[in-house]
N, C-alpha and C positions, 0 to 999 in steps of 0.2 A: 308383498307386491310381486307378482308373478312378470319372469322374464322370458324371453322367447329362448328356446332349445332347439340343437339339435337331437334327435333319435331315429335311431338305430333298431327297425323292428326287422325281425326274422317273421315269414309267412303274414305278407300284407295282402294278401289273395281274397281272405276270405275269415271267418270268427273274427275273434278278437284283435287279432293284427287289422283286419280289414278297418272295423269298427273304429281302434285307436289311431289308425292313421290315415283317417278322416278327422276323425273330432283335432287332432295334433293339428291337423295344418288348417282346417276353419280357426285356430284360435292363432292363428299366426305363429306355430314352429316349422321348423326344417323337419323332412321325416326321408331316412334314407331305408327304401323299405326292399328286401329279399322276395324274388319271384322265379317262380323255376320255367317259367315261357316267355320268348320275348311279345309275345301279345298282349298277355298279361303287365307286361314290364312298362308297352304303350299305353297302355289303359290305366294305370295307375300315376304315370308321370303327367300325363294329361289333366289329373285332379288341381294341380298346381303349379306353371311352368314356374321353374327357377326354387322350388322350394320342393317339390317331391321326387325323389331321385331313386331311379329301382336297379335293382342290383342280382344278374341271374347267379344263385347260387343256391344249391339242396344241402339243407346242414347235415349231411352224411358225408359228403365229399370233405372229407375230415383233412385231406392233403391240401385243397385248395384252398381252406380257410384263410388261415394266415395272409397269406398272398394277398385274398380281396379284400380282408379287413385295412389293411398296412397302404393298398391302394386308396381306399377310399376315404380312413384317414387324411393321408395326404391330399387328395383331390377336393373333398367337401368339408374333412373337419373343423375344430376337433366337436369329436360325437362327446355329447351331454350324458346322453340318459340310454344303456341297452337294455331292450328289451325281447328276453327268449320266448317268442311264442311260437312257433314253430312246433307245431307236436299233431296227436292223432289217437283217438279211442279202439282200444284193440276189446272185441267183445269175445267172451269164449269159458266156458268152464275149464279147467286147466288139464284133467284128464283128454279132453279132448283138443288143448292147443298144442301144437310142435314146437321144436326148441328156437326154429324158424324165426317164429312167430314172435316168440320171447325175444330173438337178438335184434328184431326190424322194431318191435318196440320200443325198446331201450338204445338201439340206434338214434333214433330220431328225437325219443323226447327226454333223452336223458344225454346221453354221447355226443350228441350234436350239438344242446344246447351249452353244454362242458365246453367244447371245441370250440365253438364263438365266443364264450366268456374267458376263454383262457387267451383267447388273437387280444381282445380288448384289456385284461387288465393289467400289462405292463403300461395300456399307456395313460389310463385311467390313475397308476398308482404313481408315475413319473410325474404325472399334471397336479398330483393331489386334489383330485376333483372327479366326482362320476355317481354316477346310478346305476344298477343292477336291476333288472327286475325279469324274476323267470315266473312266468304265468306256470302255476301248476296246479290243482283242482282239491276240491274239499275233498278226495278221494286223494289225496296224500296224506289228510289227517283220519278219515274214515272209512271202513272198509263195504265192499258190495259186492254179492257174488254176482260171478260171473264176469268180471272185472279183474282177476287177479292180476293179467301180466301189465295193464295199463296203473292199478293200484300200487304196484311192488316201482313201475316208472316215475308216478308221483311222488311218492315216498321220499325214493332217491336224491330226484332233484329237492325235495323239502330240506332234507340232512346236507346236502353239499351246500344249500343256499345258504342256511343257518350260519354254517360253519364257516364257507367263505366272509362271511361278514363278520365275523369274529378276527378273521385273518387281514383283513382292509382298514378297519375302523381305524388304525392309526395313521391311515392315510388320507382320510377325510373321503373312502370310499363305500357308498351304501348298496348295501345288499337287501329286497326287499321279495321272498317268495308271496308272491301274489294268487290267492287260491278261490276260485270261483266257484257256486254251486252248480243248478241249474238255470242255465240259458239260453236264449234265444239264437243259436250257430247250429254249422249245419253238423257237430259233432257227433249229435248221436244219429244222424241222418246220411248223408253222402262220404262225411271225411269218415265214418266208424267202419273198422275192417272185421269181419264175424267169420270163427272158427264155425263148419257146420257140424251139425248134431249127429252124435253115431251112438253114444249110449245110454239106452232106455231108463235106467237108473234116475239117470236127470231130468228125465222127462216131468214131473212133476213137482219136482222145485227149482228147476230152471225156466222152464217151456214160457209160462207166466211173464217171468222176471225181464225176457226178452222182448216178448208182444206189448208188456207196460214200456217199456224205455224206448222201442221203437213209434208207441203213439204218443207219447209226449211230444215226441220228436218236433221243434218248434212251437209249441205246448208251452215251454218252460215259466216260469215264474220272473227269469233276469233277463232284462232289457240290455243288452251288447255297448247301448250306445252311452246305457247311463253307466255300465261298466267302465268305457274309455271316460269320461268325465270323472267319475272316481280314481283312476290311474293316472289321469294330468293333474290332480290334486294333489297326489301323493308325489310326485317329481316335483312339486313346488314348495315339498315340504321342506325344513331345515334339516328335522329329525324325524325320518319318517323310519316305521315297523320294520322289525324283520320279518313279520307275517302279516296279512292283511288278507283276510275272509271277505269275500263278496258273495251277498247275496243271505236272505234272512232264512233262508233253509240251507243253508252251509253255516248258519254262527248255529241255530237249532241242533246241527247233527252234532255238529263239533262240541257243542257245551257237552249234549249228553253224551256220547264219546267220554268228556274227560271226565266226567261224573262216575261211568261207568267203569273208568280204569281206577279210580279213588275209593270206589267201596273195592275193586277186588283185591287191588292192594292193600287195602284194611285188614280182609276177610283173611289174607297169608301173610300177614308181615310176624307172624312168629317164625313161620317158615322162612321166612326172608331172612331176620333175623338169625337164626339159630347157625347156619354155617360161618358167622363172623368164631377167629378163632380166640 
């Protein structure tokens, strides 16, 4: 039987934050949602008087974390379920992205989501009670060119999520990376940030790869909203995953992904083998 929650979403703007905290508060939870404009902050508190409560902060602002988490705690808590979604599609062959590029990526969807989960789980692990859940993309278990420095961001956050839940579980605290295919948000459309093209080399195994991803764009195969409805499932669950695939071309890639690391590790494990001493 499902009970009502507080959560705690970072980037309720728009994708999946947007999506999740609507469907959170149609089903009757609390949703304390991150906005980085206060018009934006009006416009989403207005979804719910008395149960959606926005909160101006850019998960980069790595100093004032703490501060508003420990505020808000006290003001609204305690928070049930966080959830990092908070993040952004950097597109770029890598010869041609800057290191820029690389630090503003992994700021925000790796660093930042770090920095809020680290404000929340002393108080998560004093309460013996909480949810984790960092939205991170089937492009943490699979790789696409042209994608590298947002691939090497998902990654990251997939290994710290794992790991922290390994670190909580004797706390009665779950950690759940939640990895989506493609969907219906405006990721690979307005939030996606693109290195421009300087050399010709790529021009024919990149040029393509970009014009397809750009007409997808809202094209996708996953529905946002059935996405939040899968993620209020998974907060109701007792024992819920450390990883949880959305979307049937994300479990598609991912099988063969593991498929394809299974024969190659076949094909070398004498080599693997051989340097045991």
């Amino acid at each position: 039987m499902s009970t009502t929650k507080t959560l705690f979403i970072t980037g309720v703007s728009s994708g999946f934050g947007k999506a999740l905290a609507a469907q959170a508060l149609a089903a009757g939870h609390t949703v304390i949602g991150t906005l980085r404009t206060q018009e934006a902050l009006v416009e989403f508190e207005s979804q719910a008087e008395g149960r959606a409560h926005g909160v101006l902060l850019d998960v980069t602002e790595f100093d004032a974390i703490d501060n508003v988490i420990n505020d808000v705690d006290k003001a609204l808590g305690p928070v049930d379920v966080l959830v990092n979604n908070a993040g952004y599609g950097h597109e770029g062959v890598m010869e041609e992205s800057s290191m820029d590029e690389l630090r503003r990526q992994f700021d925000v969807n790796v660093f930042g989501a770090v920095a809020v989960t680290k404000a929340f789980v002393p108080l998560f692990r004093q309460r013996r009670k909480g949810h984790i859940l960092n939205i991170t993309s089937m492009g943490g278990f699979i790789t696409l060119p042209g994608i590298t420095y947002y691939n090497g961001s998902k990654f990251a956050l997939e290994g710290i999520s794992e790991a922290l839940g390994k670190e909580l579980k004797p706390f009665n605290v779950h950690v759940t990376a939640v990895a989506p295919g493609g969907f219906r948000t405006d990721w690979a459309g307005r939030s996606m940030r693109r290195s421009p093209r300087q050399i010709a080399d790529y021009d024919e195994s990149f040029d393509p790869v970009r014009k397809a991803r750009q007409d997808r764009s809202g094209k996708q195969i996953g529905d946002p909203v059935k996405a939040a409805n899968a993620m209020l499932k998974l907060i109701d669950s007792e024992n819920p995953p450390a990883h949880l695939l959305l979307g049937s071309d994300a479990l598609k890639m991912v099988r063969d992904k593991l498929a394809f690391l299974e024969s190659e590790i076949a094909a070398w494990e004498e080599v693997t083998r051989s340097t045991d001493g």
